[in-house]
PyMOL Python script that loads the backbone (N, CA, C, O; Angstrom):
from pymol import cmd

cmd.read_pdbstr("""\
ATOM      1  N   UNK A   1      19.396 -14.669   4.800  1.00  0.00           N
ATOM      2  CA  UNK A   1      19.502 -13.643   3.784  1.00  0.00           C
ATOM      3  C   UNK A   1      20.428 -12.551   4.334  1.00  0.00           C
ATOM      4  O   UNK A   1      20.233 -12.273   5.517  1.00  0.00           O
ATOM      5  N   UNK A   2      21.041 -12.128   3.934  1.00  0.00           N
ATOM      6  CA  UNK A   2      22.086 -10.896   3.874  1.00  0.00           C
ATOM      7  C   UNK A   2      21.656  -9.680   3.749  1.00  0.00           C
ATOM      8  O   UNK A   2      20.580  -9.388   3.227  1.00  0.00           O
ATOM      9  N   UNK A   3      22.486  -8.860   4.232  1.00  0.00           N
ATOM     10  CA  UNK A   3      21.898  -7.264   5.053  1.00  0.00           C
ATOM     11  C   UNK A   3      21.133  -6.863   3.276  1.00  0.00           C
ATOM     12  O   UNK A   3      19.952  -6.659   2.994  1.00  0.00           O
ATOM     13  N   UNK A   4      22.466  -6.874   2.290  1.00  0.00           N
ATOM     14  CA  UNK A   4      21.718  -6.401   0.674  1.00  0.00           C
ATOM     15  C   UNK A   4      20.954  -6.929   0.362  1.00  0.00           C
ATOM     16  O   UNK A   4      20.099  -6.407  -0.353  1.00  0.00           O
ATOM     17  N   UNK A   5      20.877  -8.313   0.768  1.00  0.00           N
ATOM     18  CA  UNK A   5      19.693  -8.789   0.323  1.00  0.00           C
ATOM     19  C   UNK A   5      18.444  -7.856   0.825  1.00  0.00           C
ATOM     20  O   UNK A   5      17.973  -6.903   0.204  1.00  0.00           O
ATOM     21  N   UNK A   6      18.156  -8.196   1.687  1.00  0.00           N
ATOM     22  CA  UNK A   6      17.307  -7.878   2.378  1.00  0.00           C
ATOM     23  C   UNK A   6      17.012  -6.403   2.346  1.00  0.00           C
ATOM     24  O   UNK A   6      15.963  -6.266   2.976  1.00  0.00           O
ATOM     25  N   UNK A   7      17.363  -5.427   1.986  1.00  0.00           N
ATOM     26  CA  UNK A   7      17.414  -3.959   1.452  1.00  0.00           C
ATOM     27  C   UNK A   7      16.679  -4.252  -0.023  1.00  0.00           C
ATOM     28  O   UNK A   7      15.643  -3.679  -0.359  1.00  0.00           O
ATOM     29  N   UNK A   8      17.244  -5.047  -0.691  1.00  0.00           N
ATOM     30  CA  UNK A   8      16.807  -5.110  -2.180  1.00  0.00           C
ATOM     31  C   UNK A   8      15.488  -5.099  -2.126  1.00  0.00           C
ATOM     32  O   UNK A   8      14.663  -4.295  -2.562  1.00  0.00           O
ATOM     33  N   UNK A   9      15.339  -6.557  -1.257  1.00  0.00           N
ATOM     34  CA  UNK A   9      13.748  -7.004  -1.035  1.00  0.00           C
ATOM     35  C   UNK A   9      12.832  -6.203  -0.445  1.00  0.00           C
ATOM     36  O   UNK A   9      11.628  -6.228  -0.702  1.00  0.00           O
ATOM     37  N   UNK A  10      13.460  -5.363   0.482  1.00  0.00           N
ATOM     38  CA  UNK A  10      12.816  -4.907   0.854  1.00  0.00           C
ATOM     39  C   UNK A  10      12.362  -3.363   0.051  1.00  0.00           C
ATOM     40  O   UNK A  10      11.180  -3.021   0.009  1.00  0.00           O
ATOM     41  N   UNK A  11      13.564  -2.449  -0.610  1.00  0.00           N
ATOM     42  CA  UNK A  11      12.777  -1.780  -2.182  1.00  0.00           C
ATOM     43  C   UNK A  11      11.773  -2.403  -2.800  1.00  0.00           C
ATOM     44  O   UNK A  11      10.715  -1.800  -2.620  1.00  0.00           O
ATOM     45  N   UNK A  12      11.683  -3.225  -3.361  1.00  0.00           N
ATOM     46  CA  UNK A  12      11.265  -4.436  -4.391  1.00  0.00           C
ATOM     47  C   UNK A  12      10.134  -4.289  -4.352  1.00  0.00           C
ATOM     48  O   UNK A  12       9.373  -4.010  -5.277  1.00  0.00           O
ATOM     49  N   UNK A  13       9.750  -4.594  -2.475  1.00  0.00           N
ATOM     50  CA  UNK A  13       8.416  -4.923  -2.075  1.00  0.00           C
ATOM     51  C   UNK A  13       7.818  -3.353  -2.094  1.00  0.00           C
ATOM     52  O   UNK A  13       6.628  -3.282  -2.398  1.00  0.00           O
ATOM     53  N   UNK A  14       8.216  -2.614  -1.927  1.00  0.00           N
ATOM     54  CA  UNK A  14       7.972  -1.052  -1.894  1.00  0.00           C
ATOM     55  C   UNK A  14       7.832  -0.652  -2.408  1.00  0.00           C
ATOM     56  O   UNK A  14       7.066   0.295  -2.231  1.00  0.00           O
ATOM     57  N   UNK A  15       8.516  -0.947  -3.897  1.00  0.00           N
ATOM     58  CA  UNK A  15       8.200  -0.532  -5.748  1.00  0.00           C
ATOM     59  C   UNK A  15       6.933  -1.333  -5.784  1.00  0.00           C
ATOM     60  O   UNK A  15       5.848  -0.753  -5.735  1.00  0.00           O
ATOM     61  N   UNK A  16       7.018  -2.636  -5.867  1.00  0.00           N
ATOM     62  CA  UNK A  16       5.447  -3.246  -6.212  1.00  0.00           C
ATOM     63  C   UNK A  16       4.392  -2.264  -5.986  1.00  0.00           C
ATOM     64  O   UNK A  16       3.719  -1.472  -6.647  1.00  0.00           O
ATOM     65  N   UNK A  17       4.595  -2.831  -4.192  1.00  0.00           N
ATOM     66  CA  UNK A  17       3.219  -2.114  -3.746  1.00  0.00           C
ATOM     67  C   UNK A  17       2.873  -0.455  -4.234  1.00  0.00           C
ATOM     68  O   UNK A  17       1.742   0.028  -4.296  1.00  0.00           O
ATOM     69  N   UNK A  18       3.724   0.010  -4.444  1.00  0.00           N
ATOM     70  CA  UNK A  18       3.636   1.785  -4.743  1.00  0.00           C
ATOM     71  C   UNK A  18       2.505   1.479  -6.151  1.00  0.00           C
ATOM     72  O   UNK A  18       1.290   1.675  -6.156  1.00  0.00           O
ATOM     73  N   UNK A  19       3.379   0.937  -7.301  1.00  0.00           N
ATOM     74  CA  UNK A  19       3.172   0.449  -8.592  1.00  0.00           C
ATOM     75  C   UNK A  19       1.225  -0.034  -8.620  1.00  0.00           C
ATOM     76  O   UNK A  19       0.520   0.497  -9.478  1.00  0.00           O
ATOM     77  N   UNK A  20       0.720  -0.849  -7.802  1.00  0.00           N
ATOM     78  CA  UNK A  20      -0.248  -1.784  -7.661  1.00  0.00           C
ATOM     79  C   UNK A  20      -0.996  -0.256  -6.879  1.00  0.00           C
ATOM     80  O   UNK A  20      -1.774   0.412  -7.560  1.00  0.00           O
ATOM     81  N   UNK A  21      -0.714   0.107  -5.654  1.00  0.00           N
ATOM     82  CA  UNK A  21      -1.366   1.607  -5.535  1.00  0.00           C
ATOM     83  C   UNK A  21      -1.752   2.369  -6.540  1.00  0.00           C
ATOM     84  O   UNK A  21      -2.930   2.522  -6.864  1.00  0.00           O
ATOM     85  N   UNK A  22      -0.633   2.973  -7.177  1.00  0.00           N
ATOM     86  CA  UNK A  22      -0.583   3.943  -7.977  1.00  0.00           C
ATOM     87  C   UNK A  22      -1.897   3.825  -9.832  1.00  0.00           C
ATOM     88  O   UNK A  22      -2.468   4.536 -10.659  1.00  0.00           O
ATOM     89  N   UNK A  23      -1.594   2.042  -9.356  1.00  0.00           N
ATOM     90  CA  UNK A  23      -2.454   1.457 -10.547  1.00  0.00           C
ATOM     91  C   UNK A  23      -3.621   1.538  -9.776  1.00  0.00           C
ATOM     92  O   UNK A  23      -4.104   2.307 -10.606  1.00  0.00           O
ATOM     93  N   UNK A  24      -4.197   1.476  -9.236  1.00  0.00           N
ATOM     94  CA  UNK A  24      -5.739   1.352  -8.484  1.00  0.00           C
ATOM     95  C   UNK A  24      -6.056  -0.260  -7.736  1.00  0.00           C
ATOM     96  O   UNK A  24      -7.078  -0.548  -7.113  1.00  0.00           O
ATOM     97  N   UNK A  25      -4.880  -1.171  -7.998  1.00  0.00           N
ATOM     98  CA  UNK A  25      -4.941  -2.373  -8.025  1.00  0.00           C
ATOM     99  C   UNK A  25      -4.938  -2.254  -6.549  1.00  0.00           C
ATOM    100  O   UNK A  25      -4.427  -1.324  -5.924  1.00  0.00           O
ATOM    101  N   UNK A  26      -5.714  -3.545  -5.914  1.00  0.00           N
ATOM    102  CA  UNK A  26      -5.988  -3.754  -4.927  1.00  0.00           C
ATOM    103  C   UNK A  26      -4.838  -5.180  -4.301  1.00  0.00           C
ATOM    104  O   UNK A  26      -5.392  -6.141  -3.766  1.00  0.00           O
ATOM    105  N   UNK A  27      -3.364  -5.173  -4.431  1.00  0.00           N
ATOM    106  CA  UNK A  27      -2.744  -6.034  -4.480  1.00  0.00           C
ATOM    107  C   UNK A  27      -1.801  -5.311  -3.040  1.00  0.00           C
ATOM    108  O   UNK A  27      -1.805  -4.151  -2.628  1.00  0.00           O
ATOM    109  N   UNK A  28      -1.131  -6.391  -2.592  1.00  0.00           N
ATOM    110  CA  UNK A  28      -0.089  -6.148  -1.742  1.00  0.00           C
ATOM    111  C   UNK A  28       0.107  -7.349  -1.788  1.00  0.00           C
ATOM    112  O   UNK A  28      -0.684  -8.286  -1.888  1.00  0.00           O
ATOM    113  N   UNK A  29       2.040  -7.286  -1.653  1.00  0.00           N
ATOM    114  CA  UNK A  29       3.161  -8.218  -1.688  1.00  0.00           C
ATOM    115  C   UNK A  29       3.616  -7.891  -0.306  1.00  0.00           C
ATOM    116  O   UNK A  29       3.688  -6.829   0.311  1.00  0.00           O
ATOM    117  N   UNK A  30       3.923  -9.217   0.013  1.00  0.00           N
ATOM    118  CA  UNK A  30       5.198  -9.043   1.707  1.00  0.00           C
ATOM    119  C   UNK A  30       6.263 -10.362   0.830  1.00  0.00           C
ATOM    120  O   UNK A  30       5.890 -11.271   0.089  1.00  0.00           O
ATOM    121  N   UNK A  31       7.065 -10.146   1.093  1.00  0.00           N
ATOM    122  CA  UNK A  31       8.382 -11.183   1.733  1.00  0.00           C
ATOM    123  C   UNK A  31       7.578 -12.583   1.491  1.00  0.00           C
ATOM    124  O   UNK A  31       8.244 -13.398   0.853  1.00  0.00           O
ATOM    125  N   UNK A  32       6.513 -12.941   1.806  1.00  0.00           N
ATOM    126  CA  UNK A  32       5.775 -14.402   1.722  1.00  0.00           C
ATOM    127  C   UNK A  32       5.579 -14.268   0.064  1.00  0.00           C
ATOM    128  O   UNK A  32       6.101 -15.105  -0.671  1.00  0.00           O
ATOM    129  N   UNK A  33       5.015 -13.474  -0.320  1.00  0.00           N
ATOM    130  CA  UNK A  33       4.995 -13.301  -1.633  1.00  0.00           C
ATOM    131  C   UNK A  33       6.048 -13.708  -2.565  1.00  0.00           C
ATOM    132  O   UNK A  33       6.196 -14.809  -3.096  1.00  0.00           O
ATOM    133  N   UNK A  34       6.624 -12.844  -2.660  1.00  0.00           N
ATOM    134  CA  UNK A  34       8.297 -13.050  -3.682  1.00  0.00           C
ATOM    135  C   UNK A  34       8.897 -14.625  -3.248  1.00  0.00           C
ATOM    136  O   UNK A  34       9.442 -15.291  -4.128  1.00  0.00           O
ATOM    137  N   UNK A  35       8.766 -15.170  -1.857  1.00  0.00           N
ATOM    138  CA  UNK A  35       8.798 -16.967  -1.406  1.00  0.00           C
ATOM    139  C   UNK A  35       8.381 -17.516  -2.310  1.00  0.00           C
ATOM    140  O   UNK A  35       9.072 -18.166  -3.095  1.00  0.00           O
ATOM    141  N   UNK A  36       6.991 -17.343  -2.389  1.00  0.00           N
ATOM    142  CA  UNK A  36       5.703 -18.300  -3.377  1.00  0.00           C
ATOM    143  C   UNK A  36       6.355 -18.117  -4.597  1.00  0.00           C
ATOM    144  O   UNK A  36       7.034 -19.121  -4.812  1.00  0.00           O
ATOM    145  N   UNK A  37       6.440 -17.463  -5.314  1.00  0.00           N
ATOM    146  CA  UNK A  37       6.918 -17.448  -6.676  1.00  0.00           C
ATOM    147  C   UNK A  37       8.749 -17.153  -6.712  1.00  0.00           C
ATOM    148  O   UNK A  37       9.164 -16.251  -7.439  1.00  0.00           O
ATOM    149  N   UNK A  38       9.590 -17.862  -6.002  1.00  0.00           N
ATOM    150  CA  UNK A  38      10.541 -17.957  -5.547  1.00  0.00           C
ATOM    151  C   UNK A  38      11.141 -18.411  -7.242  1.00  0.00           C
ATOM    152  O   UNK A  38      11.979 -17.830  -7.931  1.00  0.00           O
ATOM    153  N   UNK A  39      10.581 -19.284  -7.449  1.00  0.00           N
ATOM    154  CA  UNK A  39      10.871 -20.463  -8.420  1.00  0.00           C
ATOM    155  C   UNK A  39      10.788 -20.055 -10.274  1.00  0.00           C
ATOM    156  O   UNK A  39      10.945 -20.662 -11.333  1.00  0.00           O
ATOM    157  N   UNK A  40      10.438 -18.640  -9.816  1.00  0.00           N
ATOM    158  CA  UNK A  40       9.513 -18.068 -11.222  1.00  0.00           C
ATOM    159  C   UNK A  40      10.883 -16.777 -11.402  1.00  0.00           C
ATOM    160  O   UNK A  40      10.715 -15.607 -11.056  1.00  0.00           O
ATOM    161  N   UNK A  41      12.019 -17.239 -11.925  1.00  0.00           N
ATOM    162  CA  UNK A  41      13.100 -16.269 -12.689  1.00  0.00           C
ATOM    163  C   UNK A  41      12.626 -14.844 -13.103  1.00  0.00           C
ATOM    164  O   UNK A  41      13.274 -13.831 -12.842  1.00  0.00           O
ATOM    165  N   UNK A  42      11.590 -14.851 -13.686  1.00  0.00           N
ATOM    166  CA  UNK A  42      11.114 -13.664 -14.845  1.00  0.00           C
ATOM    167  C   UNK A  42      10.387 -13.159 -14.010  1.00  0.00           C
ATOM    168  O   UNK A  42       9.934 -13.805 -13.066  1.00  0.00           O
ATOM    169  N   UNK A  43      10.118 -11.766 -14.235  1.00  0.00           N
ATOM    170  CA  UNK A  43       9.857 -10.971 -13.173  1.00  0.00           C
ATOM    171  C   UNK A  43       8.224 -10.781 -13.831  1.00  0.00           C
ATOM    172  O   UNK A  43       7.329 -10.733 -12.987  1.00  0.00           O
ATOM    173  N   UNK A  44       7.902 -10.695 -15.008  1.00  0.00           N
ATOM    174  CA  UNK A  44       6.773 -10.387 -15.772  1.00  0.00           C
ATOM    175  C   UNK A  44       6.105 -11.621 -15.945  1.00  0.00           C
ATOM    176  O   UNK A  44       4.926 -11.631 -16.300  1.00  0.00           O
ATOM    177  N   UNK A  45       6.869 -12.885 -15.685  1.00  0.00           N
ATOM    178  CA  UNK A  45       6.307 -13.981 -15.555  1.00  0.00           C
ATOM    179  C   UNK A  45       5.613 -14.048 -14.289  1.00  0.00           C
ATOM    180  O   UNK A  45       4.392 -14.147 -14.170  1.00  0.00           O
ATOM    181  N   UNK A  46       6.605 -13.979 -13.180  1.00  0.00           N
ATOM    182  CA  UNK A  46       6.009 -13.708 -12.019  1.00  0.00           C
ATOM    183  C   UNK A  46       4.937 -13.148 -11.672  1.00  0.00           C
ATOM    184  O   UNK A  46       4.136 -13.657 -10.888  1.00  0.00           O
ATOM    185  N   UNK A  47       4.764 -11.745 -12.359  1.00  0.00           N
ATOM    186  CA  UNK A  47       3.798 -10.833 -12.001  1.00  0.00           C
ATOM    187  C   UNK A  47       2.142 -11.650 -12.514  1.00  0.00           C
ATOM    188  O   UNK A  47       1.097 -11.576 -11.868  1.00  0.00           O
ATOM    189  N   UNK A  48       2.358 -12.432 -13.907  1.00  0.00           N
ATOM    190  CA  UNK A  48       1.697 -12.762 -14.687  1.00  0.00           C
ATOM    191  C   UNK A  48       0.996 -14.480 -13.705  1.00  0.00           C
ATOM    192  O   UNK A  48      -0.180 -14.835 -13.779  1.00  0.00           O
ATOM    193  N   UNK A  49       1.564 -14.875 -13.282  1.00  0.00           N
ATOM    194  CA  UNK A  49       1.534 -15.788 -12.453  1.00  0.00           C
ATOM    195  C   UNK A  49       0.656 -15.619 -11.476  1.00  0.00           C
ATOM    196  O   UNK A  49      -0.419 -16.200 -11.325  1.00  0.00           O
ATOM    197  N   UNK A  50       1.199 -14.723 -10.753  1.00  0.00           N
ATOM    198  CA  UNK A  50       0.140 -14.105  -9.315  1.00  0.00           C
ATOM    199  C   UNK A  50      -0.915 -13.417  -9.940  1.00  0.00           C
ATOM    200  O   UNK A  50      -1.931 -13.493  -9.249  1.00  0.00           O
ATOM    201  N   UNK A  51      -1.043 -12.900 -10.776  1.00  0.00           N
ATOM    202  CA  UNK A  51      -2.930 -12.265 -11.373  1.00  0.00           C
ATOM    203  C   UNK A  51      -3.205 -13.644 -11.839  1.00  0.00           C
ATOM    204  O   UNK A  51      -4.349 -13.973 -11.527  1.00  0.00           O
ATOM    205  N   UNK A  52      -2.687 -14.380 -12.348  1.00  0.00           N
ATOM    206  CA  UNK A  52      -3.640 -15.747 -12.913  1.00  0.00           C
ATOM    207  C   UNK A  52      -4.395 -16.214 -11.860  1.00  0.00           C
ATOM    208  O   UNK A  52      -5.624 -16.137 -11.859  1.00  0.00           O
ATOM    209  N   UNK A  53      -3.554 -16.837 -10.696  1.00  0.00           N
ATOM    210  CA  UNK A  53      -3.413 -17.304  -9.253  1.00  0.00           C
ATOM    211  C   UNK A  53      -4.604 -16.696  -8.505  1.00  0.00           C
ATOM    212  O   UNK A  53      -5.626 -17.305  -8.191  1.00  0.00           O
ATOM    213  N   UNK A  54      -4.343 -15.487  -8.279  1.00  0.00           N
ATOM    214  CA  UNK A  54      -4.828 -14.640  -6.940  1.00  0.00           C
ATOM    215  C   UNK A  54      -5.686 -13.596  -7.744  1.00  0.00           C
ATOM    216  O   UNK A  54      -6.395 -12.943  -6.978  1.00  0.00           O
ATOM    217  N   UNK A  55      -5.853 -13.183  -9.319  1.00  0.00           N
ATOM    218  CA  UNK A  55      -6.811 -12.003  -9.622  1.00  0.00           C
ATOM    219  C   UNK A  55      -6.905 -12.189 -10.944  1.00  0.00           C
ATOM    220  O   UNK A  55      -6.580 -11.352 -11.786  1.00  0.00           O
ATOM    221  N   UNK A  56      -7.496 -13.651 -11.235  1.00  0.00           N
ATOM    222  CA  UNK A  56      -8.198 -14.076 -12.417  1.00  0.00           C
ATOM    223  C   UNK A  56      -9.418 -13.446 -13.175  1.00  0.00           C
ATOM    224  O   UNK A  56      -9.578 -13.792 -14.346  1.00  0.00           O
ATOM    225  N   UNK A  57     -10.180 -12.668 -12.687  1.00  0.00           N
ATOM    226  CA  UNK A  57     -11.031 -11.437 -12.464  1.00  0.00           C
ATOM    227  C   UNK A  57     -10.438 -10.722 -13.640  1.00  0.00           C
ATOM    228  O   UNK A  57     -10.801 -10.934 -14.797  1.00  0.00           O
ATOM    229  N   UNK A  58      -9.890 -10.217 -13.435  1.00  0.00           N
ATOM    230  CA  UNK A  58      -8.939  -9.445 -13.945  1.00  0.00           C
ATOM    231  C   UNK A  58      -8.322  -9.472 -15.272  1.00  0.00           C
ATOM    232  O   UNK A  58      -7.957  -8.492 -15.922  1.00  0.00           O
ATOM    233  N   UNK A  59      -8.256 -10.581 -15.565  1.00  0.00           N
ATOM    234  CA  UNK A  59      -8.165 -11.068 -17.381  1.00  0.00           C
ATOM    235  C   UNK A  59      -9.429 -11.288 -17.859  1.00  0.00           C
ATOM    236  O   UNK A  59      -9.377 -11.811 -18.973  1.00  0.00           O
ATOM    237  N   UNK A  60     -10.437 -11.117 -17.504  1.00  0.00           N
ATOM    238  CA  UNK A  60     -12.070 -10.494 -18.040  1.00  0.00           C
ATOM    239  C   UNK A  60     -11.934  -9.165 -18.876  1.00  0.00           C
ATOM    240  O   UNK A  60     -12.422  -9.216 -20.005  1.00  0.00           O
ATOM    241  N   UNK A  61     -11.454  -8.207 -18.563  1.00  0.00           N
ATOM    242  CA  UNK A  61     -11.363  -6.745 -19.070  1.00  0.00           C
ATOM    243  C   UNK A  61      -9.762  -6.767 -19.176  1.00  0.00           C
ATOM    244  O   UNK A  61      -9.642  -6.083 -20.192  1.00  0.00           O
ATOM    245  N   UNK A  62      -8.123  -7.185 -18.704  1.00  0.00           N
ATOM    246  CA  UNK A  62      -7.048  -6.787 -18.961  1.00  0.00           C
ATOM    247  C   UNK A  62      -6.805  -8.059 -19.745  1.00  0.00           C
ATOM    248  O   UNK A  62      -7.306  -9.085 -19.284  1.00  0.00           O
ATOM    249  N   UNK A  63      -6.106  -8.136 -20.868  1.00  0.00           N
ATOM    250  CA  UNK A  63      -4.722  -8.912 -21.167  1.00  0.00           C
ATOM    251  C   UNK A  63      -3.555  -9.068 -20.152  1.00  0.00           C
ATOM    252  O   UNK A  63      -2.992  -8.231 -19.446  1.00  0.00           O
ATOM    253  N   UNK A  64      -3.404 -10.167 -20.276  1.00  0.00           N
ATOM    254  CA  UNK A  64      -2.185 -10.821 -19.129  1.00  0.00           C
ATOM    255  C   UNK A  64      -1.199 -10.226 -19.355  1.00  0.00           C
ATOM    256  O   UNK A  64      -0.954  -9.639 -18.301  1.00  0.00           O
ATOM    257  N   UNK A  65      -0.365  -9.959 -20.147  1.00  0.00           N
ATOM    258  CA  UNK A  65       1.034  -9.608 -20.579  1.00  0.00           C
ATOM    259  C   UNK A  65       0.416  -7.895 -20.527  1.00  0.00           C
ATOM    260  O   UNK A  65       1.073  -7.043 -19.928  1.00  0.00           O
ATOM    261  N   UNK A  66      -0.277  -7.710 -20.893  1.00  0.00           N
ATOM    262  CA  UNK A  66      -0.291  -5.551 -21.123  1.00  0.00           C
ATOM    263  C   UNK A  66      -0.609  -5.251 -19.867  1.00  0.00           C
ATOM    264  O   UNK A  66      -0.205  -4.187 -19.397  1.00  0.00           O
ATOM    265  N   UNK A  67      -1.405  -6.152 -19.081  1.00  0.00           N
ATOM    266  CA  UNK A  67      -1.433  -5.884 -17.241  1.00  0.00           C
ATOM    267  C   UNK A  67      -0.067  -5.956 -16.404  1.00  0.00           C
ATOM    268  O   UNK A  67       0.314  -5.138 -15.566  1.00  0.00           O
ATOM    269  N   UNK A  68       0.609  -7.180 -16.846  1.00  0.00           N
ATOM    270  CA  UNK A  68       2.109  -7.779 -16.430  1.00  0.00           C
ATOM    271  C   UNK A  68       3.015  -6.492 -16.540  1.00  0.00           C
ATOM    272  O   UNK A  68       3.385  -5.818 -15.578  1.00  0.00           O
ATOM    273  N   UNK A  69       3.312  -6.257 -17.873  1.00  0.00           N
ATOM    274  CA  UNK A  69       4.129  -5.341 -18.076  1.00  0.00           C
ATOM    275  C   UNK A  69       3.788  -3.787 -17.723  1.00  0.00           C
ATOM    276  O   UNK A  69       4.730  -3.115 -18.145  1.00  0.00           O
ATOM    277  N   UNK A  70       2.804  -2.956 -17.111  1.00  0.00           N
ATOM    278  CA  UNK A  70       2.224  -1.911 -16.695  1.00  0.00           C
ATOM    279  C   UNK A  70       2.777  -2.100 -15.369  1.00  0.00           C
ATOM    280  O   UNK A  70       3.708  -1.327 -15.145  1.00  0.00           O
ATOM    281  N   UNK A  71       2.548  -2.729 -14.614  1.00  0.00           N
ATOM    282  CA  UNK A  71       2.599  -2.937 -13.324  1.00  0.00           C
ATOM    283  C   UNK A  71       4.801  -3.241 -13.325  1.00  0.00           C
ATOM    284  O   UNK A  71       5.650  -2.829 -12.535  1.00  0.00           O
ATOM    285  N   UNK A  72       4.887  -3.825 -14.181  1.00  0.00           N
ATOM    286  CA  UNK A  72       6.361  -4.283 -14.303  1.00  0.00           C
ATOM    287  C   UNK A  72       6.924  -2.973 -14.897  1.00  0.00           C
ATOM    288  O   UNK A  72       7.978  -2.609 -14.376  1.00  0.00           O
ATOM    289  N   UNK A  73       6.438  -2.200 -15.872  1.00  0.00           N
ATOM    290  CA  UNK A  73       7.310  -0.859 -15.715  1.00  0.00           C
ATOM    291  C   UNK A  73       7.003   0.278 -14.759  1.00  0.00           C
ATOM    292  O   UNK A  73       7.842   1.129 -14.466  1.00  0.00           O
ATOM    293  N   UNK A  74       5.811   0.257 -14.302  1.00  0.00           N
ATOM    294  CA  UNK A  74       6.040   1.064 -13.164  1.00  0.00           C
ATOM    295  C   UNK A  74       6.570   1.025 -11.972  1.00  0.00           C
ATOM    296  O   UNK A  74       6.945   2.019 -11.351  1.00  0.00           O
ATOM    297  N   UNK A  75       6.653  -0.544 -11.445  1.00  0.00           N
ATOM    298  CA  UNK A  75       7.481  -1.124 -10.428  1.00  0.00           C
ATOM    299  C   UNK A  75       8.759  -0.614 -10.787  1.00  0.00           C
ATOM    300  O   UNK A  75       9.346  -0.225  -9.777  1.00  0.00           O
ATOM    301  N   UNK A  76       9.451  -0.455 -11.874  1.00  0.00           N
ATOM    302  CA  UNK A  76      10.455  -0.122 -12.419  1.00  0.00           C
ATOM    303  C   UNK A  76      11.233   1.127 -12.086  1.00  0.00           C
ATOM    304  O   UNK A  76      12.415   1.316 -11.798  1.00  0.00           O
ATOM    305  N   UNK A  77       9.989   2.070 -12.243  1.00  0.00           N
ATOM    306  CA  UNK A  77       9.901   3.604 -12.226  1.00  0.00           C
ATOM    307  C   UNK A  77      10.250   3.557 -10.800  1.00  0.00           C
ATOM    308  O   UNK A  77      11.442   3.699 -10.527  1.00  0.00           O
ATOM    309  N   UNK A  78       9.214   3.341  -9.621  1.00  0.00           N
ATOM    310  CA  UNK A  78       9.098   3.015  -8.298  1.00  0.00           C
ATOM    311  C   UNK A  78      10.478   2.970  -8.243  1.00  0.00           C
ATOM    312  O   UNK A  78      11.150   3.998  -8.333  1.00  0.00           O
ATOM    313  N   UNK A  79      11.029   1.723  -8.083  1.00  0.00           N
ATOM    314  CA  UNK A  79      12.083   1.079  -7.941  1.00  0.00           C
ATOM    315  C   UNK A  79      13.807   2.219  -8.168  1.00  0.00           C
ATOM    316  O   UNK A  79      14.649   2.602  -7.356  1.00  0.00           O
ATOM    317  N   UNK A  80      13.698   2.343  -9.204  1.00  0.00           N
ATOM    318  CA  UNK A  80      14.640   3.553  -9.839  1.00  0.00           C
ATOM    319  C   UNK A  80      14.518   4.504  -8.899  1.00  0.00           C
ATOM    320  O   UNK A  80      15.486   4.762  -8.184  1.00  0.00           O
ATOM    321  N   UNK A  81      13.402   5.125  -8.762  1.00  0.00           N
ATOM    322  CA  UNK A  81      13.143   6.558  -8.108  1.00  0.00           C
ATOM    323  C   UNK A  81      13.692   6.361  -6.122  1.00  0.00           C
ATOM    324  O   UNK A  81      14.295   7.080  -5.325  1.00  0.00           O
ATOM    325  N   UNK A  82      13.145   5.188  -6.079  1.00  0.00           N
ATOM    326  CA  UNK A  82      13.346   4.949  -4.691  1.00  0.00           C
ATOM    327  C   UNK A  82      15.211   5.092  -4.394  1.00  0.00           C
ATOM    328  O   UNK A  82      15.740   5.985  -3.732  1.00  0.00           O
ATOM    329  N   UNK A  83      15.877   4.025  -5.044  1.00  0.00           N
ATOM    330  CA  UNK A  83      17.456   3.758  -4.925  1.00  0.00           C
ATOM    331  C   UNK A  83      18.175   4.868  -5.433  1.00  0.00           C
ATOM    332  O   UNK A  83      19.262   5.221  -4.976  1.00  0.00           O
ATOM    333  N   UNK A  84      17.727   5.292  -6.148  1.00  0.00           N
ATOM    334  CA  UNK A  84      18.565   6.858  -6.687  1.00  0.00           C
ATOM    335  C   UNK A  84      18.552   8.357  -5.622  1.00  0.00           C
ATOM    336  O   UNK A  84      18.967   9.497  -5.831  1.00  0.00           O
ATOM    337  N   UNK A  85      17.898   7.745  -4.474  1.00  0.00           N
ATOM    338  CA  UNK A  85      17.770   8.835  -3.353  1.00  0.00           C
ATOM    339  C   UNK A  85      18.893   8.970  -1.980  1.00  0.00           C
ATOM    340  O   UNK A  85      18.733   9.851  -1.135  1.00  0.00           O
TER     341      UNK A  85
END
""", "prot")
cmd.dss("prot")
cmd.show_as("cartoon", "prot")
cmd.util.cbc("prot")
cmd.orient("prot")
């Protein structure tokens, strides 16, 4: 992987986790993470993927897609706020 790469990923992982904090969610992503779902293009797919996977719990009281996308626009926010510095 390449120096940008690896900067990206490494924001990425920093927006998540902030995002999953900031939500109360008890989640953390590394580098092994974003691997596993390597294969998964969509980022809200992705997200939607790993709560099925790893915090099935969790679609008891949330909808998949209104959990997906919360966590996917605040990663967003994260993300923005971080690179614009």
């Amino acid at each position: 992987m390449n120096q940008s790469a690896e900067l990206h990923n490494e924001a990425l992982l920093s927006a998540y986790n902030a995002a999953f904090s900031d939500l109360g969610l008890r989640f953390r992503w590394s580098q092994a993470t974003l691997d596993f779902f390597d294969d998964v293009s969509n980022e809200l797919t992705r997200i939607t993927a790993y709560i099925e996977r790893f915090h099935a719990h969790l679609l008891n009281a949330y909808d998949a897609d209104f959990l997906a996308q919360l966590i996917f626009d605040r990663k967003n926010q994260f993300y923005r706020d971080s690179t614009a510095q």
